[in-house]
C-alpha positions in Angstrom: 9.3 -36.0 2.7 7.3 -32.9 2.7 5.9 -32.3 -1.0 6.4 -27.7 -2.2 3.1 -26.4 -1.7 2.5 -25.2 -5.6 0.6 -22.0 -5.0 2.8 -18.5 -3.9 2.9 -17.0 -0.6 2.1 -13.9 -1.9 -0.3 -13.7 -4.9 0.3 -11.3 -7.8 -1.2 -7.9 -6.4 1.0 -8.8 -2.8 4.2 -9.0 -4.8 6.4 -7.5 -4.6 8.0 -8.6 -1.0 10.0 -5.1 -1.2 11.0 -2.5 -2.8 13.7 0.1 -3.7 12.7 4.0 -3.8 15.1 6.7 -4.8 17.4 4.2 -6.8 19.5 6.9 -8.3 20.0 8.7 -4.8 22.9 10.3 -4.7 24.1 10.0 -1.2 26.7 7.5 0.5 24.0 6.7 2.7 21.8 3.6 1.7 18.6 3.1 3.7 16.8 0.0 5.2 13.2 -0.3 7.0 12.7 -4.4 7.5 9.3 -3.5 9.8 8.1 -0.9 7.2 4.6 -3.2 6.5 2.1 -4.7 8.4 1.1 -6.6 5.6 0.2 -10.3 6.1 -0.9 -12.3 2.6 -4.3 -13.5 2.5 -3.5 -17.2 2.1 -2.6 -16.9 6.3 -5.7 -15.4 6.7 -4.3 -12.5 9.3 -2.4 -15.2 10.8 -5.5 -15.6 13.1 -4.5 -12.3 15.0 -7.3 -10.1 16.3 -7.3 -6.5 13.8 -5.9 -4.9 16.6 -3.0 -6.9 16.7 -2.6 -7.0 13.4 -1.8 -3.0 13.6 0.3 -3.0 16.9 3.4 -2.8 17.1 4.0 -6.8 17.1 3.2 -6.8 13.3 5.6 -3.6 12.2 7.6 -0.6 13.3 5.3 1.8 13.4 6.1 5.1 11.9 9.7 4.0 10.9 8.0 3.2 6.9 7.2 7.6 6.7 10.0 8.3 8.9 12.4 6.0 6.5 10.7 8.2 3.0 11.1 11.4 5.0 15.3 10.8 5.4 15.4 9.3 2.1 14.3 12.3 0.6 16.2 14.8 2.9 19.9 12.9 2.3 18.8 11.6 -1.6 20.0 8.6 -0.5 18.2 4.9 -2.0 16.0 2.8 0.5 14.9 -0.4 0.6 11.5 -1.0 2.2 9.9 -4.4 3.7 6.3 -4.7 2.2 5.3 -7.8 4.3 5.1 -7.7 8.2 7.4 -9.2 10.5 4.8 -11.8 12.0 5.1 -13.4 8.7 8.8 -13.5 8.5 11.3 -10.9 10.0 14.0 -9.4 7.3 16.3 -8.1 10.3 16.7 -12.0 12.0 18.9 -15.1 10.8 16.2 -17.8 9.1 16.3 -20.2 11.3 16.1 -18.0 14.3 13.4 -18.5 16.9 12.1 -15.3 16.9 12.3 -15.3 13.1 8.4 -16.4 12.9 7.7 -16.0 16.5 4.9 -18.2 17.9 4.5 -14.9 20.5 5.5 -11.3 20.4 5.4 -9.6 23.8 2.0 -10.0 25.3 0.8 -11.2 21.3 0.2 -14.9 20.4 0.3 -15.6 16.8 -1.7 -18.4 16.1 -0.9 -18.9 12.4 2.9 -19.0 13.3 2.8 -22.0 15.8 3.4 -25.9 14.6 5.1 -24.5 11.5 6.4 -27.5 9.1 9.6 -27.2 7.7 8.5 -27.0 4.4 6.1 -23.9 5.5 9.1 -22.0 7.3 11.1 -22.3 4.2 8.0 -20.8 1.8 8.1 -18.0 4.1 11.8 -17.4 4.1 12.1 -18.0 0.2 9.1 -15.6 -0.3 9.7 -12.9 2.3 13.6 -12.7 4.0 15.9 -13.6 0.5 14.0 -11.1 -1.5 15.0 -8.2 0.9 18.7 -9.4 1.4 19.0 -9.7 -2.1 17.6 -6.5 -3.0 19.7 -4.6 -0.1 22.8 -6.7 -1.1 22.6 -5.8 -4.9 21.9 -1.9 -4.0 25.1 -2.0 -1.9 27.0 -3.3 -4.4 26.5 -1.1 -7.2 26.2 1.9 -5.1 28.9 4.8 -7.1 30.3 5.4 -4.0 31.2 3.6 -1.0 28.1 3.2 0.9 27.1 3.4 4.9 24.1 1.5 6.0 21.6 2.8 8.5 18.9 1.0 9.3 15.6 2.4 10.6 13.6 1.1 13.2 10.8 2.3 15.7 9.9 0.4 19.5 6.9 0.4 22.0 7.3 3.1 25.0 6.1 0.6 27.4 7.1 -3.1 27.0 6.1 -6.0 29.0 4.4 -3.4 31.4 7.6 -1.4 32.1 8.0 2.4 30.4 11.0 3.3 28.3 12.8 6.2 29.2 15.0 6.3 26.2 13.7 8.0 22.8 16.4 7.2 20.4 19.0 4.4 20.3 21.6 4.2 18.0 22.8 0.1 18.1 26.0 -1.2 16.8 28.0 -4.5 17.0 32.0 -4.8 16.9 32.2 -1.3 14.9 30.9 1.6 16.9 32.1 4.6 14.8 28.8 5.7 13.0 26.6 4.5 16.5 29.0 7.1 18.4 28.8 10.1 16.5 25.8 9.7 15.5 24.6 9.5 19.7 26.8 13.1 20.0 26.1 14.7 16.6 22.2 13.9 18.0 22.7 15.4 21.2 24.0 18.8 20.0 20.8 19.3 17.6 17.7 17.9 19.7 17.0 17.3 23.5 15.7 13.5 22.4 16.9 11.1 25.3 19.4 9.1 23.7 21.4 5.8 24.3 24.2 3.5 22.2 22.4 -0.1 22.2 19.4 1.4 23.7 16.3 0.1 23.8 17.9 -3.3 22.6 21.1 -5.0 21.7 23.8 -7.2 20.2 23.0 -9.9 22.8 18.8 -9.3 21.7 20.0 -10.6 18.0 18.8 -7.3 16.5 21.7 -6.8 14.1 21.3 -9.6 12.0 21.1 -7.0 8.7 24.1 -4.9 10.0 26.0 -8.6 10.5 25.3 -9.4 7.2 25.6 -6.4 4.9 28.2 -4.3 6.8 30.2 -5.6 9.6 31.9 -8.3 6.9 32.7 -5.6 4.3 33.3 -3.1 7.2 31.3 -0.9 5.7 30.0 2.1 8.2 26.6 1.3 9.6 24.2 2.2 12.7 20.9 0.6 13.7 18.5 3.4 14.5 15.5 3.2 16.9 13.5 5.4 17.6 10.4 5.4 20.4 7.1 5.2 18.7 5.1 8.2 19.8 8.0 10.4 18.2 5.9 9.0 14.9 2.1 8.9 15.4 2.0 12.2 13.2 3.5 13.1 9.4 4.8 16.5 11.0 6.6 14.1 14.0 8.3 11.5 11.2 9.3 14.9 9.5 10.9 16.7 12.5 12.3 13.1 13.1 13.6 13.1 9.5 14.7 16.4 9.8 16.7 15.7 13.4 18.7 12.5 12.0 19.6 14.1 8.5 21.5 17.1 10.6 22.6 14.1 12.9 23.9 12.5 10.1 25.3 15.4 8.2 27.8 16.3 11.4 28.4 12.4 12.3 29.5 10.9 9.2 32.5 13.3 8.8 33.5 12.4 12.1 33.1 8.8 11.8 34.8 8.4 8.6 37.8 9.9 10.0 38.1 7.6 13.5 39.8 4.3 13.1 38.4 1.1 13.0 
């Protein structure tokens, strides 16, 4: 049997694993970034990734962290931010999953996550995943008013060699209400390029925070993605910001009132 390693995953000044801004927000909308951090703790020592790797988009979502703030502060609505990268262990998969501590992301090998013991894997989900479902779970709950989940993500323009065409996706499982107003509220206020379960979906195991927060207390939800170099800039995440809160403002409404 495989003896607890005694010392933390993440030492004092890394802790916590994630956090809750705007607590007291107002809005039926509660936020979640799982990607917001490329953070890795020091005691995996980068996870013997090159620097540039360790900023790519293997390690986070870029952009979605400001872009998250940005809405959060437009709708007043709380948000729960990941403050550990997703190399180390990803919020928004099932523990257990394979690509839960992938060995390789895209083009990326990740060293430090290959020949994982058990005991290692479960460090990693005690310290990083359970913190950020617990958090997200306990905001939910006491929310004053019943609450809609959107989750906010960013993806890669070109993956695997091949460019995506689509700028903004709006992913759902089995309840598509919020995903489908949300794509025409969207298309009414910008000219972004815009798909339902676009640039992933359900059968990619994307939704695991949507499964497990919303779907089961059928709760409204989307899963937003957005294409990276809408992001690169402050005054893009804020025109972003300002685009999904509009969105949002004409889609809710609508979705509210469709059935189930």
């Amino acid at each position: 049997m495989e003896s607890p390693d005694p010392q933390p995953l993440l030492s004092a000044a890394e802790r916590p694993a994630c956090v809750l801004h705007r607590p007291k927000g107002r809005s039926a909308v509660v936020l979640a970034c799982e990607h917001a951090s490329n953070a890795i703790p020091a005691r995996l020592n980068g996870l013997g990734l090159a620097v540039a790797d360790r900023t790519s988009h293997a390690a986070w979502d870029i952009g979605a962290r400001d872009l998250s703030l940005a809405l959060s502060q437009r709708l007043d609505a709380p948000l729960v931010l990941s403050r550990v990268s997703r190399l180390v262990h990803d919020c928004n998969r099932p523990v257990g999953a394979a690509d839960a501590i992938p060995a390789r992301s895209e083009v990326i090998d990740v060293p430090g996550n290959s020949d994982l013991t058990a005991e290692a894997r479960r460090q990693r989900e005690a310290a990083v995943h359970a913190p950020f479902h617990a958090l997200l779970g306990k905001v939910l709950a006491a929310h004053p008013v019943p609450p809609v989940l959107v989750t906010l993500h960013s993806f890669t323009p070109v993956y695997h060699g091949k460019p995506r065409a689509v700028e903004l996706g709006f992913l759902h499982g089995a309840d598509d209400r919020l995903a489908r107003a949300m794509l025409a509220a969207v298309r009414d206020v910008s000219g972004l390029q815009s798909a339902l379960n676009a640039p992933y979906g359900p059968s990619d195991g994307v939704l695991h925070t949507l499964e497990v927060h919303a779907l089961p207390q059928e709760r409204l939800n989307v899963m937003i993605e957005v294409r990276n170099d809408l992001l690169r800039t402050p005054a893009q995440c804020a025109a972003m910001a300002d685009t999904l809160a509009a969105a949002l403002a004409v889609a809710l409404p609508a979705a509210q009132g469709a059935a189930p």
